[in-house]
C-alpha positions in Angstrom: 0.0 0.0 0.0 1.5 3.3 -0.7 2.3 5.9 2.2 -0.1 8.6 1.1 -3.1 5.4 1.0 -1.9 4.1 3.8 -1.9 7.8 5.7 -5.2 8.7 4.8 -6.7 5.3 5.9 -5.0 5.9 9.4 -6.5 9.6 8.9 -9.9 8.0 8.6 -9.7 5.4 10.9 -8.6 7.8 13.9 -11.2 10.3 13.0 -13.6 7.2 13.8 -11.7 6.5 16.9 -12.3 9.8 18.0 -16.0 8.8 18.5 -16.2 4.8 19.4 -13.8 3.1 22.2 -13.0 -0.5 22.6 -15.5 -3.3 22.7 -13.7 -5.7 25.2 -15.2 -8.5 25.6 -13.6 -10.0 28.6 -15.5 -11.2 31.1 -19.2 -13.5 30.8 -22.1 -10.9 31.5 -25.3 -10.7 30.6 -27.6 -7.6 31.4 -29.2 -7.4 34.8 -29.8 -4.2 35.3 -34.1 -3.7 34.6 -33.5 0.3 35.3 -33.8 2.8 32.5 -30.5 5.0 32.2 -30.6 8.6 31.1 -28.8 8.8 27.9 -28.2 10.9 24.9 -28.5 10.6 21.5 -25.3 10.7 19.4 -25.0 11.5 15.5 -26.4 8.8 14.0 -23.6 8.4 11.9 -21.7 5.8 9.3 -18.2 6.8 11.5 -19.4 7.9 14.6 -20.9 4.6 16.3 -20.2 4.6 19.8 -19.0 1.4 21.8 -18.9 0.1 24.9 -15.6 -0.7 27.1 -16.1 -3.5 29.6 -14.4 -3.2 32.6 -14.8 -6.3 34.9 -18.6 -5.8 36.8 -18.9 -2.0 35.9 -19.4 -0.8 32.9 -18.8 2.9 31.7 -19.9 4.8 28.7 -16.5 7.0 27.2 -17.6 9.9 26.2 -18.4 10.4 22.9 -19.6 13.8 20.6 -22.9 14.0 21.8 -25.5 17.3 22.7 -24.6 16.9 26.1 -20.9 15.9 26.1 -21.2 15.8 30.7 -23.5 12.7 29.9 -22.4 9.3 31.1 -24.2 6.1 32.2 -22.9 3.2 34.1 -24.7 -0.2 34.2 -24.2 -3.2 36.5 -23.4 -6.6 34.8 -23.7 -10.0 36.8 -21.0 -12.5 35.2 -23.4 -15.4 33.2 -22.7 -17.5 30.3 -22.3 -15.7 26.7 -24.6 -16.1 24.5 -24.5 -14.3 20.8 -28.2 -12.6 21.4 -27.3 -11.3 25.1 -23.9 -9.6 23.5 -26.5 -8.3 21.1 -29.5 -7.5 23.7 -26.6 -5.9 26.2 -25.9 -3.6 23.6 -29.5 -2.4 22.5 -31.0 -2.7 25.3 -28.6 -0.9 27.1 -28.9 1.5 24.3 -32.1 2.2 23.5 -34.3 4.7 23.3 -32.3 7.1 22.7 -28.7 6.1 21.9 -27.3 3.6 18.7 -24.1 1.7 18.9 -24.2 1.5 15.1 -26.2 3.0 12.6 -28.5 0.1 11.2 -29.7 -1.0 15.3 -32.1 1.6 14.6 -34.8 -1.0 14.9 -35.0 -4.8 14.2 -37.6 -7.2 12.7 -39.5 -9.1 14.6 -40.4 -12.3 14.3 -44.5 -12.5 14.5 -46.3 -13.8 11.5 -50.1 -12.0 12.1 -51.3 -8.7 11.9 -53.5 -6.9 14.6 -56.7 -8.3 12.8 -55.2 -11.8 12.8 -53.6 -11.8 16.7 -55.0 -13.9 19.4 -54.8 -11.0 21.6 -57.7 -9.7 19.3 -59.6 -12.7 18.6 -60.3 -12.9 21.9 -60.2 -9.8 23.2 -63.2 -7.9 24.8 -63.9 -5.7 21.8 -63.4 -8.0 18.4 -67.5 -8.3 18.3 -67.5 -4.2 16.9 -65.0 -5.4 14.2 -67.4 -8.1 13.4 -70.1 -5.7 13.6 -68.1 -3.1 11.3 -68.2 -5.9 8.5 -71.8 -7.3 9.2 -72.8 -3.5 8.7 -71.0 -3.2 5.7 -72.2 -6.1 4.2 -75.8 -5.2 5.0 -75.7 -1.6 3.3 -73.6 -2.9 0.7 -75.8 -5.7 -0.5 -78.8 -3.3 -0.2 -77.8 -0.6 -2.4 -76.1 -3.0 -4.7 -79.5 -4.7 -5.0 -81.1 -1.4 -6.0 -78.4 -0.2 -8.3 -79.0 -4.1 -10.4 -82.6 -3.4 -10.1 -82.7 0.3 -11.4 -79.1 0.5 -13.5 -79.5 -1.6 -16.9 -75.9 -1.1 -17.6 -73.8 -4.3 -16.7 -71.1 -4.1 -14.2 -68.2 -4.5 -17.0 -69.9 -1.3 -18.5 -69.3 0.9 -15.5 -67.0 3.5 -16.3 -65.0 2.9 -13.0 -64.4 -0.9 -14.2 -63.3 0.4 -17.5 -61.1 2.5 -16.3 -59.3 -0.2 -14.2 -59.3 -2.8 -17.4 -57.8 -0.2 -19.7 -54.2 -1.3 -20.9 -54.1 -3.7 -18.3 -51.6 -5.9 -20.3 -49.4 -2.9 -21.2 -49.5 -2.1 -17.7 -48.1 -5.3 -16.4 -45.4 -5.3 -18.8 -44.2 -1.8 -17.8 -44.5 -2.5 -14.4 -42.4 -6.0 -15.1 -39.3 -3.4 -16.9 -40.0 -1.3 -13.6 -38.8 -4.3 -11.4 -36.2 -6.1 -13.8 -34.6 -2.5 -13.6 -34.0 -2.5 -10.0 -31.2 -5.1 -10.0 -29.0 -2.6 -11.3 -28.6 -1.7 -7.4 -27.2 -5.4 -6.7 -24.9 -5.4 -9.9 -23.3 -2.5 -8.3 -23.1 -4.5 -5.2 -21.7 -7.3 -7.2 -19.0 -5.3 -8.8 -17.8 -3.9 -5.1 -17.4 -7.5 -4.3 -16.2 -9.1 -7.8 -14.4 -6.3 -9.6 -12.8 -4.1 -6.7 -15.6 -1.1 -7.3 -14.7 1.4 -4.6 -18.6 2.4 -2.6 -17.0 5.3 -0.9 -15.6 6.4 -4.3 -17.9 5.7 -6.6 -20.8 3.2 -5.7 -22.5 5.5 -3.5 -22.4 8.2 -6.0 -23.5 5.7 -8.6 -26.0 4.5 -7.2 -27.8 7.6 -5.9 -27.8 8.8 -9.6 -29.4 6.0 -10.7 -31.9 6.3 -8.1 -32.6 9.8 -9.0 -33.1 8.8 -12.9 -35.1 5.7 -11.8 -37.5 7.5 -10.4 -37.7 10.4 -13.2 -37.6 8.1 -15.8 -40.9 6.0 -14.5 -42.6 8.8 -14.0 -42.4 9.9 -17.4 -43.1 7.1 -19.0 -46.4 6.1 -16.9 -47.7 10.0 -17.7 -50.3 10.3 -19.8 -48.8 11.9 -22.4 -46.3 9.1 -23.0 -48.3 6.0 -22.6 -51.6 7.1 -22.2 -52.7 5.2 -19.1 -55.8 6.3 -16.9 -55.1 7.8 -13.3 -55.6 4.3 -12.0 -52.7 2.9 -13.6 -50.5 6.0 -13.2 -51.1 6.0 -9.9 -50.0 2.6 -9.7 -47.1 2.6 -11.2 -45.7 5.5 -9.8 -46.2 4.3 -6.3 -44.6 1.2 -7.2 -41.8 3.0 -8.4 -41.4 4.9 -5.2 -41.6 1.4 -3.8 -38.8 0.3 -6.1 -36.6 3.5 -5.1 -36.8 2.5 -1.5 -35.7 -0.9 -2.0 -32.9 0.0 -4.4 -31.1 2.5 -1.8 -31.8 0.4 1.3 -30.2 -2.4 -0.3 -27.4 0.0 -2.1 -26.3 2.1 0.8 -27.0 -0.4 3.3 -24.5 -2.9 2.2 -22.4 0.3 1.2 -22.3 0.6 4.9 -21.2 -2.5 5.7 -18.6 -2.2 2.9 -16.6 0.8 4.8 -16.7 -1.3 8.4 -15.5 -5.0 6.4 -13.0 -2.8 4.8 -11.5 -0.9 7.9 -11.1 -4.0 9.6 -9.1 -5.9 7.1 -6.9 -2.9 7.4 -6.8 -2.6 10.7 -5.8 -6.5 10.9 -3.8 -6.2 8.1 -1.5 -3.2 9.1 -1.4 -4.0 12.5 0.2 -7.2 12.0 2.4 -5.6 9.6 3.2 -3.1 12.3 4.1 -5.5 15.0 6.6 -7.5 12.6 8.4 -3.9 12.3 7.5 -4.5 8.5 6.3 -1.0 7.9 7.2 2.4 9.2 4.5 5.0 10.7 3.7 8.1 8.7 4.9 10.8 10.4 2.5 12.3 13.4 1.8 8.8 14.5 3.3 6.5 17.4 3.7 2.8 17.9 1.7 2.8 21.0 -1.1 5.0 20.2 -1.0 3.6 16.6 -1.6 0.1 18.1 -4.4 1.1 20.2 -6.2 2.6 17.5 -5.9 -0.4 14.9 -6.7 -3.0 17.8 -10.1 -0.4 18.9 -10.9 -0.7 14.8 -10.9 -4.2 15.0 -13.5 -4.8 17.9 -15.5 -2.7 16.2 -15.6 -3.7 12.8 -15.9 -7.6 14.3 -18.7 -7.1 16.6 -20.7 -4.7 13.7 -20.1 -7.3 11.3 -21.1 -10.0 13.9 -24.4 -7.8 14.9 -25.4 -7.2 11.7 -24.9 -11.0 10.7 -27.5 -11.8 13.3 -28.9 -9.4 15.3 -32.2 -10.1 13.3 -32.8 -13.4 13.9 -30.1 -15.1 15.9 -30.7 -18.4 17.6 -31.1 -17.6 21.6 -29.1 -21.0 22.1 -26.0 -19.9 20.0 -23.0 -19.3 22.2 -20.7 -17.0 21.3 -16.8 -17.3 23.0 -15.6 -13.6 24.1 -12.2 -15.7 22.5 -13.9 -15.6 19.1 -13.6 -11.7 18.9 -9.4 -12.4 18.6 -9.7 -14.2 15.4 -9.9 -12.4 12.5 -12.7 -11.7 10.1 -11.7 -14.4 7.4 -12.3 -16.7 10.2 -15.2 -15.3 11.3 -16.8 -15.9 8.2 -15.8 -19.5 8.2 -17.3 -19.9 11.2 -20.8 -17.8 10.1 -20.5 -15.3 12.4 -20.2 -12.9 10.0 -21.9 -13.3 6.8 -21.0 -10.0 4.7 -20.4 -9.9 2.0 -21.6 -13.6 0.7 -25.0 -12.4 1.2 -24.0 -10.3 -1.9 -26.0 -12.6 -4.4 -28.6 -12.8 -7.4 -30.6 -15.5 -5.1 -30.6 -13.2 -1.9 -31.4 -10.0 -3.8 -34.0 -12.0 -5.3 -35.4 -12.7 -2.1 -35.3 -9.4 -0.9 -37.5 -8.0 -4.0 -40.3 -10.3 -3.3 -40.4 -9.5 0.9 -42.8 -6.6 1.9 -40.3 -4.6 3.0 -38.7 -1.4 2.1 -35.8 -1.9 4.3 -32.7 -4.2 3.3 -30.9 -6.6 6.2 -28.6 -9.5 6.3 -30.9 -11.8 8.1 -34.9 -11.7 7.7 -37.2 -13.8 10.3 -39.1 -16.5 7.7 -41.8 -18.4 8.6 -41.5 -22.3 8.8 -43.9 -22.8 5.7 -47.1 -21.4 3.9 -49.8 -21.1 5.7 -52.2 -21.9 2.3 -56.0 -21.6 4.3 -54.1 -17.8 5.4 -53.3 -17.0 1.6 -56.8 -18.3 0.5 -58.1 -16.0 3.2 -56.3 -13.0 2.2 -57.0 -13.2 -1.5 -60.6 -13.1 -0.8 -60.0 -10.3 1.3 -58.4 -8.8 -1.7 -60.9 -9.2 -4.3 -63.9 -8.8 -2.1 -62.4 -5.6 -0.8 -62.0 -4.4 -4.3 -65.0 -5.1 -5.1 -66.4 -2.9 -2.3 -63.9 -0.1 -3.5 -65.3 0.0 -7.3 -68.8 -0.1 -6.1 -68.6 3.1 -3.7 -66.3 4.6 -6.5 -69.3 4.2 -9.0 -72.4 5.0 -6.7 -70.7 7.2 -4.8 -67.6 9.1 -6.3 -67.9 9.2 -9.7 -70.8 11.2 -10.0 -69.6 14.2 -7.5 -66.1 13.7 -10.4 -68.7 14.5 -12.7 -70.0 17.2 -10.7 -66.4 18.4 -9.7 -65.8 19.0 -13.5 -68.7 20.8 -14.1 -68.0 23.5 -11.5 -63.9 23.8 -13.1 -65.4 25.6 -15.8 -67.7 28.1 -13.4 -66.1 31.6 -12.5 -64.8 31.1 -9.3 -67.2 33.5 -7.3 -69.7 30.5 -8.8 -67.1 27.3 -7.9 -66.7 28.3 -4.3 -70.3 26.9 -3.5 -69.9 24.3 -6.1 -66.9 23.1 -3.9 -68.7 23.2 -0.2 -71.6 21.2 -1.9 -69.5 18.7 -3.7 -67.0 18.5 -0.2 -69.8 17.6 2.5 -71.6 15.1 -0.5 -68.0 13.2 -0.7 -67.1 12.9 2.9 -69.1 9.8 3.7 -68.3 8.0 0.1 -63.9 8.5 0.3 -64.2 8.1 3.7 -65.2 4.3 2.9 -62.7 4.6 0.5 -60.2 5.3 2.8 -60.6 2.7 4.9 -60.8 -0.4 2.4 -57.5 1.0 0.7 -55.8 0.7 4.4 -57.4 -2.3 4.9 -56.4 -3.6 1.6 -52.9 -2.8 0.8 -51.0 -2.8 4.5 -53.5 -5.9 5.8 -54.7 -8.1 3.1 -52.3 -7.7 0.1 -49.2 -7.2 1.9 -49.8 -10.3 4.1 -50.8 -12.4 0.8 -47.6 -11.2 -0.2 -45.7 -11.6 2.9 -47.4 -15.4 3.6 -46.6 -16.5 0.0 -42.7 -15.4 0.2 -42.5 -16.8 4.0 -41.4 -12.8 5.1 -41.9 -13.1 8.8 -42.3 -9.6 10.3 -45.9 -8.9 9.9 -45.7 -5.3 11.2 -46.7 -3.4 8.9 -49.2 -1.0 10.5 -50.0 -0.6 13.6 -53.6 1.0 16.1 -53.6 4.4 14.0 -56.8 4.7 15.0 -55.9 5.2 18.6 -54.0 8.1 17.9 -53.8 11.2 19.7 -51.4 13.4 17.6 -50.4 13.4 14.1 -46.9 12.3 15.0 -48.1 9.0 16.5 -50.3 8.4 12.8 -47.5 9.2 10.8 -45.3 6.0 12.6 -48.2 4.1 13.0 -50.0 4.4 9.3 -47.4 2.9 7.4 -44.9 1.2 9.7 -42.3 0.2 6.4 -42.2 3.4 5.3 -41.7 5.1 8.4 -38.8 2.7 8.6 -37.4 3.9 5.9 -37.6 7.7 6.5 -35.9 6.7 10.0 -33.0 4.9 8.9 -32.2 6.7 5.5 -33.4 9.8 5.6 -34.0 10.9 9.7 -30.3 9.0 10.4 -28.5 10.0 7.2 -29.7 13.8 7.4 -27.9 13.7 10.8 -24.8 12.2 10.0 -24.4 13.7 6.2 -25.6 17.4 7.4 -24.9 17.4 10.6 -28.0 18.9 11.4 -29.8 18.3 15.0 -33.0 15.9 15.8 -35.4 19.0 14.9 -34.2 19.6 11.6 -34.1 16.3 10.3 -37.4 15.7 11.9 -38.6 18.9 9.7 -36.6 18.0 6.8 -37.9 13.7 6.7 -41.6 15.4 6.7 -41.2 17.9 4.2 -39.2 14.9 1.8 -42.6 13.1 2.7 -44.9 15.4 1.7 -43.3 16.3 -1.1 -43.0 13.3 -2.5 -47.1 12.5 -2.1 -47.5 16.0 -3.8 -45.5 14.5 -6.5 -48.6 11.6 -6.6 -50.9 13.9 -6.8 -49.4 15.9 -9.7 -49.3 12.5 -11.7 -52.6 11.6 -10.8 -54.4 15.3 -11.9 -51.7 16.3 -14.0 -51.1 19.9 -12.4 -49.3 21.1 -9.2 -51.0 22.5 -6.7 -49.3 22.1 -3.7 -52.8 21.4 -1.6 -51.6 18.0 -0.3 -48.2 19.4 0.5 -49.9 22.0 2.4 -52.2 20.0 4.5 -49.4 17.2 5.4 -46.6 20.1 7.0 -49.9 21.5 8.5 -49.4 18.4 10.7 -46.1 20.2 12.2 -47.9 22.9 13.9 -50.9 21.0 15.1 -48.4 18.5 16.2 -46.8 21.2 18.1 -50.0 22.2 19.7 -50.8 18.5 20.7 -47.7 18.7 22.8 -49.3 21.7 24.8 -50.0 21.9 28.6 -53.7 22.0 27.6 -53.7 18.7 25.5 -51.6 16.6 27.3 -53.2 13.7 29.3 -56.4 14.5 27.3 -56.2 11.3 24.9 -59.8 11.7 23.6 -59.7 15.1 22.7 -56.7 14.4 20.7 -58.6 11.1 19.0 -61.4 13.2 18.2 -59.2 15.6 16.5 -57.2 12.9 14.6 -60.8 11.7 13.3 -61.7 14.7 12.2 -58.8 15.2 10.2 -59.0 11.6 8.9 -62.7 12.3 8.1 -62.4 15.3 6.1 -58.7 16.6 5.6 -58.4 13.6 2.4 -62.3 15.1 1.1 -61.0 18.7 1.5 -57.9 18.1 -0.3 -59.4 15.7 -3.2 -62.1 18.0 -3.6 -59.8 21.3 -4.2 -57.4 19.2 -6.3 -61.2 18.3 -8.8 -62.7 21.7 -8.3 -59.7 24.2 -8.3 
């Protein structure tokens, strides 16, 4: 390795330094203490990951560059066997709420293969006859205006102009959406080339990569606009959310693994010039000494092992799996004989493969699976699916498509004539999209992504969780869409911390308004002009978040549901309707 290389790695490597200690490993401990520490939250940051120095029974925290550099915590350890999950739980655990040791223990998947609707806790809890209830209800007024519309609509149900918009170019849609996917393996051939053909990430992958993802997205979205392909709003809608879907997966899998790339790197340094070092086989660059150079390379190690090691299986890893404090002394070739560390074989067509077909946005080493396929469950959730559907086009026909109608109408009025149009056409749709609403929750995050989840064996079934409890819009936003809000956490909250260096608040602000532009961006595809209404309406959350967090709101849980449902009843109706009228 040259000098000037081998300076600027030592550069890197002690800039690291300067914010994670030594992970020593030398005793058997498991956690005991059941008491929650104060902590603080460091960057979340690629080369800032703190670690943990062991020091017989009591443990310290060094500091590290944090809001509040006085902060410290010490934790009490009883000496126990070792297993590899309590190496892993002592560190979260520990950790957690508000402090990482690495930048991907943000969360983990769990290993649970039903849904609220499908837990036992529901089933038999006290309340499950009103879901019952909500169904036989629906049913009931379902099937009675469904009888009348037969009875007094000659027109078949293929001749509804709803249906024909959803059969329109169906095939053509399909194939598009099959290029759409086939495209996304660009983001493991780039992965394959780091691994195969010596592509620097922190070079030239990352940058690769991004661009791509950028033009990815662009590209899709011209080619599902109308004026390209000529697709209804049904299908463009489609397709662009599937694209954004696509996106998601392509970075997660890109910059995660890029990730993993600069740790499996550093530590084959580390090992590599270290041993060099101590066979007097190479001389320091100048500004560096033996002693504190040999502290630095043997700190890089313990890191780079036990991230590689916690990534490798803090997912999924077998509660009886020891793990020998002895192992952490042999070096990463050997752990990946031994399968402690499983980066970067997990670099494959097969795995990527895998990960395209899980319901997930986020990328990982090690998914939870389920044993088998649960084919009664499948059957179940595809007559969910089409039933649901069904529901959907009916309330879109009786219901929605004549106030669209209407909605037209009133565009071409002057607007001292549209504003009552509006009002009229707003309080006629409430009722009809809010039904809407709630079959498209139930549909995609319970019935198809479970289908989906059941058929590829993808065993974290969290993928929404009681929004409907919610007191404040914060709480809805991590509870609506729980893969999504992933996402925004890890690669977009995390990142804007540790690439901007901005605080908690800012990234916060900057992870919504990334949100809510990017739904804008769905609406201009679906009506074909910007508005900005959407937009609007979601950063209106901010402040009324803000005020939800008031002395005067606090402890008042039902006030703040009642809000939340009246912004779930009419804030889509008001913001459909202006997007129709205006």
């Amino acid at each position: 390795m040259l000098r000037s290389s081998t300076l600027n790695e030592l550069n890197r490597i002690s800039k690291k330094g300067s914010h994670r200690k030594l992970l020593a490993l030398n005793n058997d401990y498991t956690s005991s203490s059941g008491e929650e520490d104060n902590v603080v939250t460091p960057p979340a940051d690629d080369d800032t990951s703190p670690v943990i120095e062991v020091v017989d029974k009591v443990e310290v925290v060094d500091q590290v560059e944090m809001p509040d550099p006085d902060s410290a915590v010490e934790l009490r350890y009883r000496r126990q066997s070792v297993t590899l999950p309590s190496v892993i739980d002592y560190v979260t655990k520990a950790e957690k709420p508000h402090k990482y040791v690495s930048k991907f223990s943000d969360f983990t998947f769990k290993s649970t293969s039903t849904t609220i609707f499908d837990a036992d806790y529901f089933t038999s809890g006290e309340f499950f006859g009103f879901y019952v209830l909500f169904w036989l209800g629906t049913f009931f007024f379902m099937f009675n205006n469904i009888v009348h519309t037969y009875l007094e609509d000659n027109s078949s149900i293929l001749e509804w102009p709803v249906v024909k918009v959803l059969r329109k170019d169906l095939i053509k849609v399909g194939l598009t959406d099959l290029a759409m996917y086939l495209s996304t393996y660009f983001a493991f051939w780039v992965q394959y080339a780091c691994r195969h053909y010596g592509l620097s990430w922190r070079r030239f992958g990352w940058f690769i990569q991004g661009v791509y993802d950028g033009v990815f997205i662009f590209f899709w979205l011209y080619v599902a606009s109308e004026s390209v392909m000529g697709f209804p709003w049904v299908a463009r809608e489609f397709l662009v959310l599937h694209s954004l879907v696509f996106v998601m997966k392509m970075h997660s899998y890109g910059f995660y693994n890029g990730y993993l790339w600069s740790i499996y790197k550093e530590g084959k340094f580390s090992e590599n010039y270290l041993q060099r070092l101590e066979a007097e086989k190479v001389k320091l660059p100048d500004g560096y000494k033996h002693e504190d150079t040999v502290k630095l390379l043997k700190e890089s190690q313990a890191f780079c092992k036990y991230e590689l090691i916690y990534q490798s299986h803090a997912t999924t890893a077998d509660k009886d799996e020891k793990l020998d404090p002895a192992m952490l002394d042999n070096s990463i070739s050997d752990l990946q004989k031994q399968g402690l560390v499983t980066f970067p074989h997990n670099i494959t067509l097969r795995d990527f493969f895998r990960y395209s077909m899980y319901p997930t946005v986020i990328y990982t080493l090690d998914f939870p699976t389920t044993p088998r396929i649960r084919w009664s469950y499948v059957g179940a959730k595809v007559c969910a699916i089409f039933g649901i559907i069904f529901l959907m086009v009916y309330v879109a026909h009786v219901g929605m498509y004549p106030l669209v109608l209407k909605a037209k109408a009133a565009k071409t009025l002057p607007t001292s004539e549209r504003i009552p149009q509006f009002f009229s056409i707003l309080f006629d749709m409430i009722l009809p999209f809010l039904m809407l609403y709630l079959f498209t929750f139930y549909l995609i995050w319970d019935s198809i992504l479970n289908a989906i989840a059941e058929l590829s064996r993808y065993g974290d079934r969290e993928f929404y969780g009681p929004w409907w409890n919610c007191s404040d819009w914060g709480e809805f936003a991590r509870l609506w869409n729980i893969p999504v809000h992933k996402f925004l956490l890890r690669h977009v909250y995390h990142s804007s911390i540790s690439t901007f260096r901005v605080n908690k608040h800012a990234a916060s602000f900057f992870t919504f308004f990334l949100s809510s532009l990017v739904h804008e961006l769905v609406m201009y595809v679906i009506f074909g002009n910007l508005r900005g209404y959407l937009l609007f309406f979601q950063m209106s959350q901010i402040p009324m978040q803000i005020i939800a967090q008031m002395n005067f709101f606090k402890n008042k849980r039902i006030l703040g549901n009642v809000f939340c449902w009246i912004g779930f009843i009419a804030g889509p109706s008001i913001i459909c309707t202006l997007y129709l009228v205006f």
